[in-house]
N, CA, C and O atoms as CSV, one atom per row, in Angstrom:
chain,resi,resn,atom,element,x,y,z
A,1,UNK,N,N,-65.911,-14.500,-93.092
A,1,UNK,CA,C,-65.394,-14.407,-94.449
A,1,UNK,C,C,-65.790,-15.641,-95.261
A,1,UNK,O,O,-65.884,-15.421,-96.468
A,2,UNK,N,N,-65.998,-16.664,-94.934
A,2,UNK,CA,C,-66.163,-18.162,-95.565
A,2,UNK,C,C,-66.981,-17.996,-95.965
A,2,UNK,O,O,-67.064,-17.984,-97.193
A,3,UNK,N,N,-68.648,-17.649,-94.732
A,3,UNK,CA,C,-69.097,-17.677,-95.760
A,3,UNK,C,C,-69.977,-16.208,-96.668
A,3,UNK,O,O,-71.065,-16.170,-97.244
A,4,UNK,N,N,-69.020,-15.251,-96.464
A,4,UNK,CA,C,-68.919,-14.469,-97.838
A,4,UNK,C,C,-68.687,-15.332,-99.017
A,4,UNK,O,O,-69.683,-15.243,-99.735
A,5,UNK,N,N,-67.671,-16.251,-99.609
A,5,UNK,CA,C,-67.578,-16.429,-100.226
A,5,UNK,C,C,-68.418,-17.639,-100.512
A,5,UNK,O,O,-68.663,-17.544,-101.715
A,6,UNK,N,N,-69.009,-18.758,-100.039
A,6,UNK,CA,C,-69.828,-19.507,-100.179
A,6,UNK,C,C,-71.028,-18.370,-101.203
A,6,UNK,O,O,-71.404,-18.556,-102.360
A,7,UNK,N,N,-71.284,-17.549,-100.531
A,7,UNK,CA,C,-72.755,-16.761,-101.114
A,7,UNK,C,C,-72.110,-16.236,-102.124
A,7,UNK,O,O,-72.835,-15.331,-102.537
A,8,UNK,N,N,-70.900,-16.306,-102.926
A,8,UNK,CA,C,-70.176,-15.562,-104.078
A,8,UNK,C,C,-70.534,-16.810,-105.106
A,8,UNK,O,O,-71.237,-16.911,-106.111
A,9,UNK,N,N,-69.542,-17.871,-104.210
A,9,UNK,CA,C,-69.999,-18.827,-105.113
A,9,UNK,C,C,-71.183,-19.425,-105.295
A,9,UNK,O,O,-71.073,-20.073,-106.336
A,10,UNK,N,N,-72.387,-19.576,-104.792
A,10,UNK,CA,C,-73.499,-19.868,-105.049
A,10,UNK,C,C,-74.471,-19.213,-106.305
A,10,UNK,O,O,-75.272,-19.608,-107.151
A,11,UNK,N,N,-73.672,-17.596,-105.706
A,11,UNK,CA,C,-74.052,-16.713,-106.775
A,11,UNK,C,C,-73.714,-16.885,-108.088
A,11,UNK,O,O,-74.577,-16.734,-108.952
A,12,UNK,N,N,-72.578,-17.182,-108.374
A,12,UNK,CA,C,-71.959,-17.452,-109.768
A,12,UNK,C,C,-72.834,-18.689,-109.835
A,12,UNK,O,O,-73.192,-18.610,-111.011
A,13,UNK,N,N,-73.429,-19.805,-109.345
A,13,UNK,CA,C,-73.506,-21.024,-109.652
A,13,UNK,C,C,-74.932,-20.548,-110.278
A,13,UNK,O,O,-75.197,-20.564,-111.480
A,14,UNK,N,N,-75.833,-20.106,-109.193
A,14,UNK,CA,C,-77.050,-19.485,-110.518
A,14,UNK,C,C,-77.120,-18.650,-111.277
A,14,UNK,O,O,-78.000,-18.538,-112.131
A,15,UNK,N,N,-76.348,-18.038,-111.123
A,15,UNK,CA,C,-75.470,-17.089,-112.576
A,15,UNK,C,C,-75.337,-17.629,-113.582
A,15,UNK,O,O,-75.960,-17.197,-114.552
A,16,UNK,N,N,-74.556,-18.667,-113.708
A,16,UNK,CA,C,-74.242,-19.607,-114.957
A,16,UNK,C,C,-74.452,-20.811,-115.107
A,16,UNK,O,O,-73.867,-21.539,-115.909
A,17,UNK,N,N,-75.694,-21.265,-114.002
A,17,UNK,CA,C,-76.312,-22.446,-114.276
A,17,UNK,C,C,-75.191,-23.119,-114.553
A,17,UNK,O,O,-74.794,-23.417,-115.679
A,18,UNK,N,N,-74.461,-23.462,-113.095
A,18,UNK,CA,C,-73.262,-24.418,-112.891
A,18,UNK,C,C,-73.331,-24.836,-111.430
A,18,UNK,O,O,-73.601,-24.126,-110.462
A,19,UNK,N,N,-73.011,-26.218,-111.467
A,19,UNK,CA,C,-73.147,-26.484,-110.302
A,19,UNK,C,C,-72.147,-26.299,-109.237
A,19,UNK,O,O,-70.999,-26.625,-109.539
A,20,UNK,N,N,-72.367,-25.808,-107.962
A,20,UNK,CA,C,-71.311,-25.217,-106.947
A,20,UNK,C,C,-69.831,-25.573,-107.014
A,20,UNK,O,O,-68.825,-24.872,-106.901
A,21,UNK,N,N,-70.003,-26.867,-107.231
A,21,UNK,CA,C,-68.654,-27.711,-107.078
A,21,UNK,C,C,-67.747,-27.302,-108.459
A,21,UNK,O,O,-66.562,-26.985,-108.352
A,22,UNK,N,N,-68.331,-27.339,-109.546
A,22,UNK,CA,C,-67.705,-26.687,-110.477
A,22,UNK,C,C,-67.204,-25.324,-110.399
A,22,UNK,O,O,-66.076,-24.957,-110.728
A,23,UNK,N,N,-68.110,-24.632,-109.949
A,23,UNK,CA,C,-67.574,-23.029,-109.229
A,23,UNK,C,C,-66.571,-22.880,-108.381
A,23,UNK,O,O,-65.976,-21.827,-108.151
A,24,UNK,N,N,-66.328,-24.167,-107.803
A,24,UNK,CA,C,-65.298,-24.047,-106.239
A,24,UNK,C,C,-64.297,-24.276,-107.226
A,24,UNK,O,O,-63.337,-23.519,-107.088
A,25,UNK,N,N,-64.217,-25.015,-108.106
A,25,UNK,CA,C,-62.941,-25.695,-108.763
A,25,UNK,C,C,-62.521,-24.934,-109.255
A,25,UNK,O,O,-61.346,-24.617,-109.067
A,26,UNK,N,N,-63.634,-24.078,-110.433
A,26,UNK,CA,C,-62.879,-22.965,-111.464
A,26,UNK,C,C,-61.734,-21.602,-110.426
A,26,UNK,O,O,-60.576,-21.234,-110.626
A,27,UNK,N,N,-62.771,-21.195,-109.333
A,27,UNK,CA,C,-62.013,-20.083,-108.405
A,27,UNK,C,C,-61.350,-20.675,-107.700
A,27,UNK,O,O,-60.773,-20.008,-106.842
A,28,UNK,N,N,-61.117,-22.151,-107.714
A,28,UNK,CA,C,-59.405,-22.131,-107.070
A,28,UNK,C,C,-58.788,-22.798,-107.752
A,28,UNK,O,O,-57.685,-23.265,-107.468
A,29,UNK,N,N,-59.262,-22.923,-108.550
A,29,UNK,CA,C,-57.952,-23.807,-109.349
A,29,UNK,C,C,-56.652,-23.107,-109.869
A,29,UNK,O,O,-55.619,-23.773,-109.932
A,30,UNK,N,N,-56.660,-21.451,-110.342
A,30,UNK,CA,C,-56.020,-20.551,-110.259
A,30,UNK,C,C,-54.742,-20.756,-108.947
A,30,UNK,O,O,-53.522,-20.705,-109.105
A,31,UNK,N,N,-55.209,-20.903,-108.167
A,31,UNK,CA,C,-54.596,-20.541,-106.574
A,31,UNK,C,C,-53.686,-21.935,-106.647
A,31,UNK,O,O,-52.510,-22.042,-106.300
A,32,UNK,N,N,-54.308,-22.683,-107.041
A,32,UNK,CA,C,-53.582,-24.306,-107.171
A,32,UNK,C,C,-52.805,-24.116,-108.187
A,32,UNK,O,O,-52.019,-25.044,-107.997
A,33,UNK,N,N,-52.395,-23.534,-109.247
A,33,UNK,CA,C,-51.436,-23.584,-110.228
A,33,UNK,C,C,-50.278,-22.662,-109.402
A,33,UNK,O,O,-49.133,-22.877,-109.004
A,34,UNK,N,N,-51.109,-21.642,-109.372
A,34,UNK,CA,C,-49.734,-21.044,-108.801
A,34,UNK,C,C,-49.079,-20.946,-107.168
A,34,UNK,O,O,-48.428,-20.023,-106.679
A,35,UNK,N,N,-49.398,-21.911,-106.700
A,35,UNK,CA,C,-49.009,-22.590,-105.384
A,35,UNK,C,C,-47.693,-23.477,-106.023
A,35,UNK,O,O,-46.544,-23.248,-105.644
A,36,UNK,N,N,-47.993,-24.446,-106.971
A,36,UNK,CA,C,-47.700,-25.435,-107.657
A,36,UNK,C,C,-46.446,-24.758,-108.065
A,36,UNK,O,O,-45.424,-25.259,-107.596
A,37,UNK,N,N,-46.289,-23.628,-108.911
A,37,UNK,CA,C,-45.107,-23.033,-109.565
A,37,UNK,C,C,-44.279,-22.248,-108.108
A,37,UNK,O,O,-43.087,-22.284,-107.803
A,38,UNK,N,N,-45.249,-21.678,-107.526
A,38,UNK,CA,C,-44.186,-21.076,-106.187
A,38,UNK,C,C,-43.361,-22.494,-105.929
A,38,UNK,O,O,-42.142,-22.344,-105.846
A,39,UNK,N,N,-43.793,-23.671,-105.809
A,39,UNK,CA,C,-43.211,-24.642,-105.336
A,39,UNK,C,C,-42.079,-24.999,-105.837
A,39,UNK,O,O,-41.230,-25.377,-105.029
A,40,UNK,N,N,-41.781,-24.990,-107.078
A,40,UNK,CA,C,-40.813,-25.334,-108.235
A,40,UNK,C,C,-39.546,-24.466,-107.577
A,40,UNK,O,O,-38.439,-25.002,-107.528
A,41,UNK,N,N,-39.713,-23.303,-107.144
A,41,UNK,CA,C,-38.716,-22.225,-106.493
A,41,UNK,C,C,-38.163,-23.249,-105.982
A,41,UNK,O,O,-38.595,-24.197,-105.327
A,42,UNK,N,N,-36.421,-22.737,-106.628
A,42,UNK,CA,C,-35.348,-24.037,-105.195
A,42,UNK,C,C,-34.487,-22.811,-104.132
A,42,UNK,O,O,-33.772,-21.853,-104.427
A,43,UNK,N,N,-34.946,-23.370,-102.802
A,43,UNK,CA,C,-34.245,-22.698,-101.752
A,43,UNK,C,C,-32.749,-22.376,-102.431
A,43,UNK,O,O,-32.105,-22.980,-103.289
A,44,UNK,N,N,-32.472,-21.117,-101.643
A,44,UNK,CA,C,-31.331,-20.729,-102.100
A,44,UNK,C,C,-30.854,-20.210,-103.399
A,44,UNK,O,O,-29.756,-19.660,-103.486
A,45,UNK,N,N,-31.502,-20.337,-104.233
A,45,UNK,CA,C,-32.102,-19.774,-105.793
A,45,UNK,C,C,-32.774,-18.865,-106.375
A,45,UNK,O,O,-33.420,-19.156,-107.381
A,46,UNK,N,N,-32.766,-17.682,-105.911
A,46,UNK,CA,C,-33.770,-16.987,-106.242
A,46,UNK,C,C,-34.202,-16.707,-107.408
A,46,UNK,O,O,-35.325,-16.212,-107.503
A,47,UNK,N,N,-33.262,-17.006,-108.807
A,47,UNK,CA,C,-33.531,-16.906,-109.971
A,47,UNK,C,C,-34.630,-18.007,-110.221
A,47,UNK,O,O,-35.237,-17.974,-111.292
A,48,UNK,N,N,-34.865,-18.798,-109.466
A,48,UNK,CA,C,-35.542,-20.116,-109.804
A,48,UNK,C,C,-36.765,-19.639,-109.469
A,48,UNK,O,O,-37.668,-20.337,-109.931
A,49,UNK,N,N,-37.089,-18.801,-108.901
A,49,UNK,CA,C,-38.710,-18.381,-108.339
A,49,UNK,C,C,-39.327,-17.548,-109.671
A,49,UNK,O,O,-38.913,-16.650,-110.405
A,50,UNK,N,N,-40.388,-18.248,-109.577
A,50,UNK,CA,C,-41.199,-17.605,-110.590
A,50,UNK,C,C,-42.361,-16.342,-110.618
A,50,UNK,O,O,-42.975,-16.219,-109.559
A,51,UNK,N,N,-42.763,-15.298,-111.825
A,51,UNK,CA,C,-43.702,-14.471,-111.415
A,51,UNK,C,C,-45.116,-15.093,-111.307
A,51,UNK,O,O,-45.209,-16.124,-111.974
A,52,UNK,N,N,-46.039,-14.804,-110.761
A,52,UNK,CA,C,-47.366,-15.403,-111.469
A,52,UNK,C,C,-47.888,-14.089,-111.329
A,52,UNK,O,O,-47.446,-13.151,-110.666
A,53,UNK,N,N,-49.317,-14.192,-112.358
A,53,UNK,CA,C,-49.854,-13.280,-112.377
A,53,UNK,C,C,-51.514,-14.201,-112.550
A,53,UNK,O,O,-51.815,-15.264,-113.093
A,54,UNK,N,N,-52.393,-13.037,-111.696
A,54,UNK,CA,C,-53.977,-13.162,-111.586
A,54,UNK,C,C,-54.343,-12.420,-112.126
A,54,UNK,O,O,-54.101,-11.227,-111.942
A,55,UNK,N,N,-55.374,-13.107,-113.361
A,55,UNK,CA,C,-56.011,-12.361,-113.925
A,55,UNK,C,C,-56.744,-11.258,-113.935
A,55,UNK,O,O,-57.493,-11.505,-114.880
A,56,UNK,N,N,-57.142,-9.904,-113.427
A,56,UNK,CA,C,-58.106,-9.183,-113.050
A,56,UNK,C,C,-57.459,-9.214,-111.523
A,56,UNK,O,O,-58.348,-8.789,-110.786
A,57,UNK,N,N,-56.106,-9.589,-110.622
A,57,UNK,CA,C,-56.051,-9.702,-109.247
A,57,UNK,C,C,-54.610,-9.020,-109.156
A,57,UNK,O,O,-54.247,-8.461,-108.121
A,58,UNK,N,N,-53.981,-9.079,-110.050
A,58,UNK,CA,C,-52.557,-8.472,-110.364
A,58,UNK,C,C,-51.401,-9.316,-109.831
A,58,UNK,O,O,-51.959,-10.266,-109.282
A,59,UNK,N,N,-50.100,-9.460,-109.710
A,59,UNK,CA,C,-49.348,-10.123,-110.031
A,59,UNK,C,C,-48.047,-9.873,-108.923
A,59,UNK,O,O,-47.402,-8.897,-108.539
A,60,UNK,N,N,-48.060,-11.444,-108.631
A,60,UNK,CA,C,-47.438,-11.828,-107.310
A,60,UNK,C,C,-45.415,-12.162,-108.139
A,60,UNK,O,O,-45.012,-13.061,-108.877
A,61,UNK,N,N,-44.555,-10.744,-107.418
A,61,UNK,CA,C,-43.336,-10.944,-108.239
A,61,UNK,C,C,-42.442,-11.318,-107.358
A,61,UNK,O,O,-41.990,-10.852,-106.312
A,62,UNK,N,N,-42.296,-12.162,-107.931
A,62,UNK,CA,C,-40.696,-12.700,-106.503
A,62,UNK,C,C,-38.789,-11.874,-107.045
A,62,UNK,O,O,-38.014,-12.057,-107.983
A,63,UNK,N,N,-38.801,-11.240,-106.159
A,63,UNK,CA,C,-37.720,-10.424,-105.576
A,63,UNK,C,C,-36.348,-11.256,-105.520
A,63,UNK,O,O,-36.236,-11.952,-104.510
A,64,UNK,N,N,-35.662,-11.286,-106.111
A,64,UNK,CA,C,-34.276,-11.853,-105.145
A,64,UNK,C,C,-34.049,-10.819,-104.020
A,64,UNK,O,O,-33.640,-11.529,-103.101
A,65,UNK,N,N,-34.082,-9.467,-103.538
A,65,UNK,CA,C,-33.855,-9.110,-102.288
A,65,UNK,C,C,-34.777,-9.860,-101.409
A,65,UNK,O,O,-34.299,-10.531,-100.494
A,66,UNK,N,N,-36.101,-9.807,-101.608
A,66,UNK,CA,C,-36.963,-10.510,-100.712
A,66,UNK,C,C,-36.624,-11.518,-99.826
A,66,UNK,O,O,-36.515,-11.588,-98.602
A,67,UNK,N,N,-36.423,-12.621,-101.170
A,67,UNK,CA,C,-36.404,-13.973,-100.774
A,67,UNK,C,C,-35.169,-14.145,-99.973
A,67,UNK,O,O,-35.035,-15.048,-99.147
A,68,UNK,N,N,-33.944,-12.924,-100.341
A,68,UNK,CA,C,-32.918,-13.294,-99.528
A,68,UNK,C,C,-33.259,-13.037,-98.039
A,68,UNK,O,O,-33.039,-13.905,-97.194
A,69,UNK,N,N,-33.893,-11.621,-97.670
A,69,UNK,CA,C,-34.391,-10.950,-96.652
A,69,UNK,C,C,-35.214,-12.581,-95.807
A,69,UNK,O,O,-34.833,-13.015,-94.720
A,70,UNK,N,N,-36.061,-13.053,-96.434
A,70,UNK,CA,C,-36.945,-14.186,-96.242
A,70,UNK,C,C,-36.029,-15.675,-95.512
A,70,UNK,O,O,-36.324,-16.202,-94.439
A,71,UNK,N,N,-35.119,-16.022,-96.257
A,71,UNK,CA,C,-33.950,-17.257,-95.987
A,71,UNK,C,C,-33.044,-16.351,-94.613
A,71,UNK,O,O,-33.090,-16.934,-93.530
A,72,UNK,N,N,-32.205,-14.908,-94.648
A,72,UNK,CA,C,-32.283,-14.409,-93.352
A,72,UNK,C,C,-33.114,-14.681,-92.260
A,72,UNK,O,O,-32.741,-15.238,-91.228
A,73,UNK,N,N,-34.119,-14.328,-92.472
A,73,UNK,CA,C,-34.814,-14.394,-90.814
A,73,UNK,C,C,-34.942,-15.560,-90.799
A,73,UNK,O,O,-34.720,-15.755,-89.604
A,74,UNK,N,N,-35.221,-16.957,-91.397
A,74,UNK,CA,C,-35.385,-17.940,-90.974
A,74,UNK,C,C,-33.695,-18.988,-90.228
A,74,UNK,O,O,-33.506,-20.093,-89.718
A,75,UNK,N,N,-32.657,-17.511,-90.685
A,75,UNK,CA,C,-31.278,-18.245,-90.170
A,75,UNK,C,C,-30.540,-18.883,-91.099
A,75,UNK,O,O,-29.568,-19.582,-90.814
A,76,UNK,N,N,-30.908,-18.705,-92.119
A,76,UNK,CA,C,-29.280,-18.765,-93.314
A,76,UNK,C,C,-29.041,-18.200,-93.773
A,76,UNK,O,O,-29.858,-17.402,-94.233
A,77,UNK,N,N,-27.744,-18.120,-94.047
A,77,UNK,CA,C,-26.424,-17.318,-93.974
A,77,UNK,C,C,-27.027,-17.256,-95.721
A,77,UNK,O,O,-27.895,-17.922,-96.285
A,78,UNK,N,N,-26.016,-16.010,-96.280
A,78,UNK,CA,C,-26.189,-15.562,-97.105
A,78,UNK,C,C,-25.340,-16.212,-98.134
A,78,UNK,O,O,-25.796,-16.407,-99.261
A,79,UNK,N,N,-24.310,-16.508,-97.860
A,79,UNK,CA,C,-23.460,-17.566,-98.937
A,79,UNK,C,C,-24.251,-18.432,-99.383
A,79,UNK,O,O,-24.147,-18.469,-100.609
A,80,UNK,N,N,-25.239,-19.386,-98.872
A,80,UNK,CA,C,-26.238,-20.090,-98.700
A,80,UNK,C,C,-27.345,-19.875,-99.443
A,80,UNK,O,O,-28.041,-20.800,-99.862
A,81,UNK,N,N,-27.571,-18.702,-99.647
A,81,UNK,CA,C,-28.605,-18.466,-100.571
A,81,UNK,C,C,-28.081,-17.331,-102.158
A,81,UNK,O,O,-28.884,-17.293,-103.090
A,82,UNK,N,N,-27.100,-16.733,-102.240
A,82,UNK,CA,C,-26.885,-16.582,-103.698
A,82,UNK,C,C,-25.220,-16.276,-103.222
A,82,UNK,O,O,-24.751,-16.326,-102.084
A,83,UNK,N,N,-24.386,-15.877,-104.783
A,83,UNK,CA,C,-23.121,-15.345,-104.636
A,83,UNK,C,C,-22.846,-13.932,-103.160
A,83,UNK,O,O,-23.988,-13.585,-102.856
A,84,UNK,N,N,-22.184,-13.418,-102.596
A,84,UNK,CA,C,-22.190,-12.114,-102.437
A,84,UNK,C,C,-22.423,-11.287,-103.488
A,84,UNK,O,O,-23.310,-10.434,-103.436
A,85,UNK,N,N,-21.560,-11.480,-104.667
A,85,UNK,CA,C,-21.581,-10.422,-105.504
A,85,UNK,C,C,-22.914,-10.023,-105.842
A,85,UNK,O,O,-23.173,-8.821,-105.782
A,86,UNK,N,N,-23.774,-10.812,-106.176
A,86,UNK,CA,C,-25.271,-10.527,-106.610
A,86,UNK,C,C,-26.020,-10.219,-105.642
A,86,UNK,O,O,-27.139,-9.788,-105.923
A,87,UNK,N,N,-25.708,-10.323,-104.516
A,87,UNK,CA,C,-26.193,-10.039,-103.437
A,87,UNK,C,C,-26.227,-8.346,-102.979
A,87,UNK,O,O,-27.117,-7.593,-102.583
A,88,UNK,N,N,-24.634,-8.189,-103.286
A,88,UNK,CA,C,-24.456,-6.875,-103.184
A,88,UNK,C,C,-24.423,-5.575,-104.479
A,88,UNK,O,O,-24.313,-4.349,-104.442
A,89,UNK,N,N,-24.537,-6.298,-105.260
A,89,UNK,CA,C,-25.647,-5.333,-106.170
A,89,UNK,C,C,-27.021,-5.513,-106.233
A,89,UNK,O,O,-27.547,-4.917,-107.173
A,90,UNK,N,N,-27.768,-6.158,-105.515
A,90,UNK,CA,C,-28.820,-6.060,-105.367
A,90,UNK,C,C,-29.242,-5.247,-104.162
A,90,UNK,O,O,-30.391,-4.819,-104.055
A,91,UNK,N,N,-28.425,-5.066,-103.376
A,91,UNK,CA,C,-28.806,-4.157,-102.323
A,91,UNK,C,C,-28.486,-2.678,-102.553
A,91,UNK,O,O,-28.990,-1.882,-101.760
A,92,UNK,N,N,-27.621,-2.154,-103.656
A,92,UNK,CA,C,-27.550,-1.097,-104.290
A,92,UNK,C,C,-28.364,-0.376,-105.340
A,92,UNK,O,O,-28.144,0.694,-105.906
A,93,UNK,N,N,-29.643,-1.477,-105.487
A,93,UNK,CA,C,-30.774,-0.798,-106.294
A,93,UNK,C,C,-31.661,-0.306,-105.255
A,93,UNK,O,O,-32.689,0.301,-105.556
């Protein structure tokens, strides 16, 4: 797979008469912003998690069931991560 994408990016680089390294930056720099904002998410918060969306790649949505499902398997308790009450209307959608 690597280097599939090496020969993607090379391709774009004589494509647009840019040099590789600039190509590596532009196609991940995307991935680096929104790493960056997943990060901002505070455990136990799920309102705090943010959507991102990729341009042309479609759009990564964070769930409060998820994330609760997610803080479960890793072994905390649910008080721990939002009210019950919101908890349990969220499991009724």
């Amino acid at each position: 797979m690597q280097k599939r994408v090496e020969n993607l990016y090379q391709g774009l680089s004589k494509k647009h008469k840019l040099p590789l390294g600039v190509i590596k930056a532009i196609c991940e720099s995307q991935f680096q912003c929104a790493r960056e904002e997943i990060k901002k998410g505070i455990s136990g918060e799920p309102e705090t998690f943010k959507n991102v969306r990729f341009r042309n790649l479609g759009l990564l949505v964070s769930r409060p069931k998820k994330i609760v499902k997610i803080h479960e398997t890793a072994g905390l308790s649910r008080d721990k991560i939002m009210d019950k009450g919101e908890y349990e209307s969220d499991q009724e959608e």
